[in-house]
NUZA-551779 format. One record per residue: x, y, z of N, C-alpha, C, CB in turn. Coordinates in Angstrom, 1 decimal. Each point is the difference from the previous one (the first is absolute). Glycine has a CB too. Layout:
<kekes>
    neast   nnorth      nup   caeast   canorth     caup    ceast   cnorth      cup   cbeast   cbnorth     cbup
        X        Y        Z        X         Y        Z        X        Y        Z        X         Y        Z
...
</kekes>
This chain:
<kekes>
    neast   nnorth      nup   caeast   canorth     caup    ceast   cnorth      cup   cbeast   cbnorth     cbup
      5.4    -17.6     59.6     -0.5      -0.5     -1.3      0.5     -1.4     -0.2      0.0       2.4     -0.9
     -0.7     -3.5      1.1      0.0      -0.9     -0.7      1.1     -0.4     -1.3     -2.3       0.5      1.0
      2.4     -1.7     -1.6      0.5      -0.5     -1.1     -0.7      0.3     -0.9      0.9      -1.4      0.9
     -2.1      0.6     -0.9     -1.3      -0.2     -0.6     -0.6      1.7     -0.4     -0.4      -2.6      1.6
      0.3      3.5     -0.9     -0.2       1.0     -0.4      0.9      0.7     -0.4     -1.3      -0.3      1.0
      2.4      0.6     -1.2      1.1       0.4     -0.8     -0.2     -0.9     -2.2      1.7       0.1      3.5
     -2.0     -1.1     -3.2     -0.3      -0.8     -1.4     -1.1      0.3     -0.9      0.8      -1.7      1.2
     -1.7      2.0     -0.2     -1.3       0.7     -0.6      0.1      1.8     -0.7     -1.3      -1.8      2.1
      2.4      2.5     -1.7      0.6       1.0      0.0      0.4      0.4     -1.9      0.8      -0.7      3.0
     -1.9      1.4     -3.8      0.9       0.2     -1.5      1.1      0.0     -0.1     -1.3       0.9     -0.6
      1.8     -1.6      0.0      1.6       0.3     -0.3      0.1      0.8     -1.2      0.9      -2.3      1.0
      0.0      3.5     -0.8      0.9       1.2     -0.8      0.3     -0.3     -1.3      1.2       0.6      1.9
     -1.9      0.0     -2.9      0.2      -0.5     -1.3      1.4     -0.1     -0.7     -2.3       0.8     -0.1
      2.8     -1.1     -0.6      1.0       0.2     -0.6      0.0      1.2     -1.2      0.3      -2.3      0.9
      0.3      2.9     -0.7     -0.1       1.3     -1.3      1.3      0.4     -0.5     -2.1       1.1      1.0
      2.3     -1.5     -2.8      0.7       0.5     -0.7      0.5      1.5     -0.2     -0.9      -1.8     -0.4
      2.2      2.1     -0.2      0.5       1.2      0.0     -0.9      0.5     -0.6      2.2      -0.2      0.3
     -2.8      1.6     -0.6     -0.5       0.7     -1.3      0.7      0.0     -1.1     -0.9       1.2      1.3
      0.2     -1.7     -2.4      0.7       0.3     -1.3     -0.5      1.2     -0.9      0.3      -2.4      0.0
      0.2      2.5     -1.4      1.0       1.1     -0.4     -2.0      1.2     -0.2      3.6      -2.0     -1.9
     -4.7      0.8      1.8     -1.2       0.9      0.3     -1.0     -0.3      1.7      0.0       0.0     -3.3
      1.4     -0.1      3.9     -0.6       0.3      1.7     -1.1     -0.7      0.6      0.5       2.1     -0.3
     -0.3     -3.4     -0.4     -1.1      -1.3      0.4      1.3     -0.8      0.6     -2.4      -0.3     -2.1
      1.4     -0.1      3.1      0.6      -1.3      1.2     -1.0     -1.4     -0.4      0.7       2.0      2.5
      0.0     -3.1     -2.5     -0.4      -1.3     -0.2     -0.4     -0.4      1.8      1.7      -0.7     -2.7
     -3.0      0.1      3.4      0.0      -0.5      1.1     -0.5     -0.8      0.3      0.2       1.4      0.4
      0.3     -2.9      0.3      0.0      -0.5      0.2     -0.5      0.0      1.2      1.2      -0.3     -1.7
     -2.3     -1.1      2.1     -0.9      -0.5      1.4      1.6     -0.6      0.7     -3.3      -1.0     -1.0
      4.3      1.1      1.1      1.1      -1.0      0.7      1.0      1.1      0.7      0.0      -2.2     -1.9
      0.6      1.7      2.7      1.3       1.1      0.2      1.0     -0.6     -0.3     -0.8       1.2      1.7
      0.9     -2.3     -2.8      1.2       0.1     -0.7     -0.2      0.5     -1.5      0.8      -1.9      1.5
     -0.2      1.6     -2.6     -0.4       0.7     -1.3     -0.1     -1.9     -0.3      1.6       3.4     -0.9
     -2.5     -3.5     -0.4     -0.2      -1.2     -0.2      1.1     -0.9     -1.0     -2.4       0.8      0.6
      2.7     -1.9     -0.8      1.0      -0.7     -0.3      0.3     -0.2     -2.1     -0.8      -1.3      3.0
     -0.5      1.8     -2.9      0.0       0.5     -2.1     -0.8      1.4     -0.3     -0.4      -2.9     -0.9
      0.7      2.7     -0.1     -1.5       1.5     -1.1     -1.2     -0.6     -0.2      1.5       1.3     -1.7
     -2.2     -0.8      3.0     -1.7      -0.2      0.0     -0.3      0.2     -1.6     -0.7       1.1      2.6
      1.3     -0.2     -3.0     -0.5       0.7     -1.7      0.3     -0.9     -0.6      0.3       2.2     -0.1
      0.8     -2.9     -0.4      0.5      -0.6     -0.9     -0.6     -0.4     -0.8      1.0      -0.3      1.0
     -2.3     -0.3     -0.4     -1.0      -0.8     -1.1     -0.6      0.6     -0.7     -0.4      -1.4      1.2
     -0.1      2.7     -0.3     -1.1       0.9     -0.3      0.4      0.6     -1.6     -0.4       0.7      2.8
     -0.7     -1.0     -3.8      0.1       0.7     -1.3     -1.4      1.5      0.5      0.9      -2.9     -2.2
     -0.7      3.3      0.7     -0.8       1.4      0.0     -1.5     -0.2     -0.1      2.0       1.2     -1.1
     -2.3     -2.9      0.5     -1.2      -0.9     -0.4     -0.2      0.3      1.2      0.2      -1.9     -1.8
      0.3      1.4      3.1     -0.6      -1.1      1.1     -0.6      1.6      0.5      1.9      -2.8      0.8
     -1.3      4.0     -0.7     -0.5       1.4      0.6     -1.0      1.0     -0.7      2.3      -0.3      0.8
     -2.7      0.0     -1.5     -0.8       0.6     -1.2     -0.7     -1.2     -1.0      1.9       2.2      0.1
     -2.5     -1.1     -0.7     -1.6      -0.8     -0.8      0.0      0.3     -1.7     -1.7       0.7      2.5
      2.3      0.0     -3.4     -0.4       0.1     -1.1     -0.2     -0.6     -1.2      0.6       1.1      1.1
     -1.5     -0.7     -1.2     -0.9      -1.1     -1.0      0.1      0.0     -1.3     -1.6       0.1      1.3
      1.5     -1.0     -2.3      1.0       0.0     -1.5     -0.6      1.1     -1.0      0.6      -2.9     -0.1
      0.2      3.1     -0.1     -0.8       1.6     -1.1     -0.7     -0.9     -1.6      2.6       2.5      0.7
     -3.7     -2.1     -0.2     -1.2      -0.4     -1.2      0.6      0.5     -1.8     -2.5       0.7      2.4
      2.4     -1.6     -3.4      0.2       0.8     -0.9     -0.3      0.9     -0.5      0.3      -1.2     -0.1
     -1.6      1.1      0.2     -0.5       1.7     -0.1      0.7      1.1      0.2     -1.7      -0.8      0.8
      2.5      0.5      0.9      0.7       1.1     -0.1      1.6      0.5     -0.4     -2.0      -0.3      1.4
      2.3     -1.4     -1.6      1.2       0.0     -0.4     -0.3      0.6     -2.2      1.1      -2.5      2.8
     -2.3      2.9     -3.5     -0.2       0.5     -1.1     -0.1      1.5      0.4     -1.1      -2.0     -1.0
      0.4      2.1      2.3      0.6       2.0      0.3      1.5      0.2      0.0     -2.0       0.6      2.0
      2.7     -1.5     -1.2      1.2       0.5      0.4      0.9      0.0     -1.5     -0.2      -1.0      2.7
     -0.3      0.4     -3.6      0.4       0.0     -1.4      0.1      0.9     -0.8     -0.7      -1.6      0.2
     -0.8      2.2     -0.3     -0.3       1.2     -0.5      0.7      1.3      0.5     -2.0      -1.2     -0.4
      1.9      1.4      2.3      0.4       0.9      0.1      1.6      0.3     -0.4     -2.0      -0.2      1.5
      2.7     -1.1     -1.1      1.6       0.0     -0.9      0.5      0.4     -0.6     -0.2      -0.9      0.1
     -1.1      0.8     -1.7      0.1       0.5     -1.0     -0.5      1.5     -0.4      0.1      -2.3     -0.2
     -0.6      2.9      1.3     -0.8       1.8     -0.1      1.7      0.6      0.7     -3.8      -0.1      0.9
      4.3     -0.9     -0.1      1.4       0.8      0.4      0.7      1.0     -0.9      0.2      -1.9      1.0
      0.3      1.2     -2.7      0.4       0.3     -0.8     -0.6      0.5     -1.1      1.0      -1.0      0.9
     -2.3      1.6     -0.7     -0.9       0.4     -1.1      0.7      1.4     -0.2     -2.5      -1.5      0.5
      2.3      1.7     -1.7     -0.1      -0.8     -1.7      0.5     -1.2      0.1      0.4       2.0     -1.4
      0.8     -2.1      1.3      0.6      -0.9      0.3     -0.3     -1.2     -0.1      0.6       1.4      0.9
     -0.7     -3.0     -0.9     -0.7      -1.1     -0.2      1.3     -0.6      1.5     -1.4      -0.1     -3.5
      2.1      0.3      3.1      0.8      -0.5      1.1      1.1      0.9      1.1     -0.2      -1.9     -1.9
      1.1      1.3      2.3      1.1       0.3      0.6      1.4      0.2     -0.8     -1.2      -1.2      1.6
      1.3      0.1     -2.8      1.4       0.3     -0.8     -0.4      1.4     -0.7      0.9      -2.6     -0.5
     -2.8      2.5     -0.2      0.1       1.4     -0.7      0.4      1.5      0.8     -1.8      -1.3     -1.3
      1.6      0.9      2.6     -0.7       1.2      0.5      1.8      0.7      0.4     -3.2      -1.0      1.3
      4.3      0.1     -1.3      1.1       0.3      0.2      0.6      0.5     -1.2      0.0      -1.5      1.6
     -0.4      1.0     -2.6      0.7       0.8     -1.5     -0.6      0.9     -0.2      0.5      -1.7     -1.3
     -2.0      1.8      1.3      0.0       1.3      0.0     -0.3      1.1      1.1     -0.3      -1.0     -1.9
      0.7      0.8      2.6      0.5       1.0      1.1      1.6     -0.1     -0.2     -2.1      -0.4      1.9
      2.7      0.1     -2.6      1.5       0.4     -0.4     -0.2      1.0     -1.2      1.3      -2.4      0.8
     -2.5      2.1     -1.8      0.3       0.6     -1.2     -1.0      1.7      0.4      0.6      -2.8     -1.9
     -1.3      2.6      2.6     -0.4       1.0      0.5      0.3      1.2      0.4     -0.6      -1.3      0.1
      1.8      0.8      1.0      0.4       0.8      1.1      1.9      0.0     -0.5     -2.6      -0.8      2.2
      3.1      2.5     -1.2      1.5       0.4     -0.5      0.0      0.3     -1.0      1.0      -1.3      1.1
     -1.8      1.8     -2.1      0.3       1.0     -1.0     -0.4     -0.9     -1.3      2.0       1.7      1.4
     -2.0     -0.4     -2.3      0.1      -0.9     -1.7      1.2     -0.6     -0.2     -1.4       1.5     -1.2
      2.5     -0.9      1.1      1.0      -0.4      0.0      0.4     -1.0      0.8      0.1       1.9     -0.8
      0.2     -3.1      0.5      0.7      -1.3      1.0      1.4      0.4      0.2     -1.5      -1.9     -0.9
      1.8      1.8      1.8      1.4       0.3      0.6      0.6     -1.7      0.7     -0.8       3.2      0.8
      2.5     -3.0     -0.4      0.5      -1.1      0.1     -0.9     -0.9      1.0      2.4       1.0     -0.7
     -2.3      0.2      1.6     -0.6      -0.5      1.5     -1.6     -0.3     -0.2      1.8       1.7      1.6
     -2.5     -1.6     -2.7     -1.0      -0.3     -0.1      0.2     -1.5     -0.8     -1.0       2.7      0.2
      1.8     -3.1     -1.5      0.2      -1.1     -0.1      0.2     -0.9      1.0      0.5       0.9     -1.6
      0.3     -0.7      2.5      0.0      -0.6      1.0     -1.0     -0.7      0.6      1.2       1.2      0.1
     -1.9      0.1      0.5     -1.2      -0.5      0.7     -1.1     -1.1     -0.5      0.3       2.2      0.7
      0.2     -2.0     -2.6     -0.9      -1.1     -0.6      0.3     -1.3     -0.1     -0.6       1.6     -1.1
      2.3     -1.5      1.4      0.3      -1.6     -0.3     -0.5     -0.1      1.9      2.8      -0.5     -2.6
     -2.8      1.0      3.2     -0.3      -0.4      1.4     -1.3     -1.0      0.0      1.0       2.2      0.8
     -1.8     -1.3     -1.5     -1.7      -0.6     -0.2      0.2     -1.5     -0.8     -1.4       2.8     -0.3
      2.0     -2.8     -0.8      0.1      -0.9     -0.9      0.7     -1.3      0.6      0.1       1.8     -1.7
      0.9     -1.5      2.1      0.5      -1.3      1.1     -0.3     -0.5      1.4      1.3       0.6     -1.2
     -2.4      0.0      1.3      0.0      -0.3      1.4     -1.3     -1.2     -0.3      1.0       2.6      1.6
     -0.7     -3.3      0.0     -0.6      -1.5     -0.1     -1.1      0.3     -0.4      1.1      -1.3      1.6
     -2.2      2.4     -1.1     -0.9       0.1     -0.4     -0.8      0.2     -1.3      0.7       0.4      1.8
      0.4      0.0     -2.7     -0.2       0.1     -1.0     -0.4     -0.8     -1.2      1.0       1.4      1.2
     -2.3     -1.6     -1.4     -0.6      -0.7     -1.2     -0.6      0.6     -1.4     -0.4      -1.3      1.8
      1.6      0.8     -2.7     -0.1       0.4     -1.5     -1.5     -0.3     -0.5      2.6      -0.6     -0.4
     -3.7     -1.0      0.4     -0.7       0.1     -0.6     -1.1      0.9      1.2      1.0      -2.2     -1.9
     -0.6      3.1      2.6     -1.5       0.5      0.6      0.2      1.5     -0.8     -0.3      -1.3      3.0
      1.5      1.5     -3.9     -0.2       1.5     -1.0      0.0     -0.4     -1.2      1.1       1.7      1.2
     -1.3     -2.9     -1.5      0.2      -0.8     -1.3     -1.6      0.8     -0.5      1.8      -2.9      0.6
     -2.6      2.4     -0.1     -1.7       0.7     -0.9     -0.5      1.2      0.6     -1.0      -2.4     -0.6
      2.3      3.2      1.3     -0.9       1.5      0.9     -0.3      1.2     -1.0      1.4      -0.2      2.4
     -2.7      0.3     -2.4     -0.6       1.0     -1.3      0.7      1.5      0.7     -2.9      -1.4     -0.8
      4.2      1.8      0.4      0.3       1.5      0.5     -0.5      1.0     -0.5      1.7      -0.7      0.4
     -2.0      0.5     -1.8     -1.1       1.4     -0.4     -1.4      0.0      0.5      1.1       0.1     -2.2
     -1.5     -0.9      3.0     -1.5      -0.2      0.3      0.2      0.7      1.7     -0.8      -2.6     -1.9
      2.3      2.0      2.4      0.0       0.5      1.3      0.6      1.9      0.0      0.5      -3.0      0.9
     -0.1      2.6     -1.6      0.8       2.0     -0.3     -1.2      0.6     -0.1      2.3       0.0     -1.8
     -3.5     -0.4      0.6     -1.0       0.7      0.0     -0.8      0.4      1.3      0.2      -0.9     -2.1
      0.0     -0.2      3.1     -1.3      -0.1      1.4      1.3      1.1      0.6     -1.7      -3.2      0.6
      2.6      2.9     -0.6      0.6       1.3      1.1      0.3      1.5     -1.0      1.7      -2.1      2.0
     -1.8      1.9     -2.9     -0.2       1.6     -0.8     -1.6      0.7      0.4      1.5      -1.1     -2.6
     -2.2      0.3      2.6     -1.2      -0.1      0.5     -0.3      0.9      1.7      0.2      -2.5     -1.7
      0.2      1.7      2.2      0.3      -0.1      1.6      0.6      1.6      0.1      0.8      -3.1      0.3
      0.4      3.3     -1.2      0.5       1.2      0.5     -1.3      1.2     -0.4      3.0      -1.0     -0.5
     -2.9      0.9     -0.7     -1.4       1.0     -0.6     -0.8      0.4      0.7     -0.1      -0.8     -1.5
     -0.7     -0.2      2.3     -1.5      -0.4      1.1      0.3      0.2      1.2     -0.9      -1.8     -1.1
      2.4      2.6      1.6      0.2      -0.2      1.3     -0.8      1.6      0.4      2.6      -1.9     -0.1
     -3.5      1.7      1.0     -0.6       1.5      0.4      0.5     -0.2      1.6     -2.6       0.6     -2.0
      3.6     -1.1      2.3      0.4       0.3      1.5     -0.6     -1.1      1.0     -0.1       2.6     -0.5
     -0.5     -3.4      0.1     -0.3      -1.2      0.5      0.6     -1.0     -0.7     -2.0       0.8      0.9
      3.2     -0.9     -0.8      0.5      -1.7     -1.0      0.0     -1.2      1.2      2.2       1.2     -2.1
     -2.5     -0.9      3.5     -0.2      -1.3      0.4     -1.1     -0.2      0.4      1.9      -0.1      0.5
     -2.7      0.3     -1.3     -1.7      -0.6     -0.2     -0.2      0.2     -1.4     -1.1       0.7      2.3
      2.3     -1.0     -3.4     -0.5       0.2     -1.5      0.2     -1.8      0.2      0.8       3.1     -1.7
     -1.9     -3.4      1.0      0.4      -1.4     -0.2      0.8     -0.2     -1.2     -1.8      -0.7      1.2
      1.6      1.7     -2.2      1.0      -0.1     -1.2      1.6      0.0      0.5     -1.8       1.3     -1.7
      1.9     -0.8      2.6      1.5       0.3      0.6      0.2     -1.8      0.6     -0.2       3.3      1.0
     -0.4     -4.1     -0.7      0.3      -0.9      0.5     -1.3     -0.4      1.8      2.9       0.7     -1.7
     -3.0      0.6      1.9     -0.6      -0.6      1.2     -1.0     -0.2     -0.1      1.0       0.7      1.1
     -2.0     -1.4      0.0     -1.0      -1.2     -0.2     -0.3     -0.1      1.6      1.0      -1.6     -2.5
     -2.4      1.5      2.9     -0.2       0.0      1.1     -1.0     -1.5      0.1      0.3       3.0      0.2
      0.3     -3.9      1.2     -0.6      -1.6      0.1     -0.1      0.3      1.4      1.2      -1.9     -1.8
     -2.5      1.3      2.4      0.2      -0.5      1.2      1.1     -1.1      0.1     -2.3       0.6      0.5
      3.1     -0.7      0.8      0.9      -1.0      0.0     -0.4     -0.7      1.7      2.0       1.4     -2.0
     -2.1     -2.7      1.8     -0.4      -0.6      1.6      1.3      0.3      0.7     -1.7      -2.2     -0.6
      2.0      2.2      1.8      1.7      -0.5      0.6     -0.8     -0.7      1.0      2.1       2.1     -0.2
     -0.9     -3.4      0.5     -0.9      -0.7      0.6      1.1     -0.4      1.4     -1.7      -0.9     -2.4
      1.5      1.1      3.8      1.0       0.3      0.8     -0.2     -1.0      1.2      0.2       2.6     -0.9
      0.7     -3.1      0.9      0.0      -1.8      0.9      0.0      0.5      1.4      1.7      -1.9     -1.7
     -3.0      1.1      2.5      0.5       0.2      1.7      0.3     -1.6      0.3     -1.8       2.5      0.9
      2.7     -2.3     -0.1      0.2      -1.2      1.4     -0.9     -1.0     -0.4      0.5       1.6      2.1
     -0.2     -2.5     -1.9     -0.9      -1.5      0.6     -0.2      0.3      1.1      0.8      -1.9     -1.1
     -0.2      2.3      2.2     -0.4       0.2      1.4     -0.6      1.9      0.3      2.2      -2.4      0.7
     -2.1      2.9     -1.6     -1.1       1.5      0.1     -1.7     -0.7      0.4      1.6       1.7     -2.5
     -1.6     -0.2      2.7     -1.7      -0.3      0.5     -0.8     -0.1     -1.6      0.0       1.8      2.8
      0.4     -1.8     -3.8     -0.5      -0.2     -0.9      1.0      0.0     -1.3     -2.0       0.7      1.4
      2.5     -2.0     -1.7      0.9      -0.7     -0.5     -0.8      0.0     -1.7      1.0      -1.4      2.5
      0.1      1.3     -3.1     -0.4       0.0     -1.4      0.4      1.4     -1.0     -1.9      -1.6      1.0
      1.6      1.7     -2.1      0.1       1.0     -0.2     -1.6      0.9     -0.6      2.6      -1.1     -0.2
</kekes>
C-alpha cells in the first residue's frame, strides 16, 4: 500500500462520551475540535416559529379568563376558594392560609376591588343544583369546549421544515 493510498483512506471520526440522555457529539476529525461548534447556535438558527397573530393572542386571553370562571380572575378565584372550602367555621390554620393568599406577590387588591360575589355565588349555587352527573360538560360549571390549533416546529434541515 502506497502513501497516497493510505490518504485517500476515511479517517475515524471522533466521538464524544455519552451524555446524561445517551447522545454522542461526532465529529469528521480524529481529534475533538479546538471550540463549541454550538456556541453560536441559538434555538432561532434551528427552528422556524412564526409570531403569534393577534387574533390569537385575543383567544389566549379569553381562554385565561374561562380558567377561573365564575371567577373574572385569578386573585378572585383564590379568595374564594378559601371562603368556600375547610368548613363554615374559619379556623387558625385557615387564617393562615388567607394571609398566604393575601401576601403573596401575586396577589392584586384592585382585581377583587369590583368582583360581583353575589352574582358569582349565585352561578355556582346554580352549578351545584344543575349538576345531573355531567359537570364536566356543564358549561354553567365553567367548562367550554374550543377548537385549539397546536402548532409543532420541525427542523430547517427535516424533510419538511416548518411548522
Amino acid at each position: 500500500m502506497s502513501a497516497s493510498d493510505c490518504a485517500s483512506l476515511p479517517v475515524p471520526p471522533f466521538c464524544t462520551a455519552r451524555n446524561v440522555f445517551r447522545l454522542i457529539c461526532q465529529f469528521f476529525s480524529s481529534t475533538p475540535p479546538s471550540h463549541n461548534p454550538e456556541e453560536a447556535v441559538t434555538l432561532k438558527d434551528i427552528s422556524y416559529v412564526p409570531a403569534v397573530a393577534s387574533a390569537e393572542l385575543d383567544v389566549l386571553a379569553k381562554t385565561r379568563n374561562v380558567l377561573f370562571y365564575p371567577y373574572p380572575n385569578q386573585t378572585s378565584f383564590e379568595l374564594g376558594h378559601w371562603y368556600w372550602n375547610g368548613g363554615a367555621q374559619k379556623s387558625h390554620q385557615s387564617f393562615k392560609e388567607l394571609i398566604d393568599i393575601v401576601s403573596h406577590s401575586d396577589f392584586n387588591p384592585s382585581d377583587v376591588r369590583s368582583t360581583s360575589w353575589d352574582k358569582i355565588n349565585l352561578k355556582l349555587e346554580a352549578s351545584i343544583d344543575n349538576d345531573k352527573g355531567n359537570e364536566w360538560e356543564d358549561v354553567d360549571a365553567g367548562w367550554c369546549k374550543m377548537q385549539v390549533t397546536i402548532q409543532v416546529p420541525f427542523s430547517r434541515t427535516s424533510a419538511q421544515p416548518g411548522i
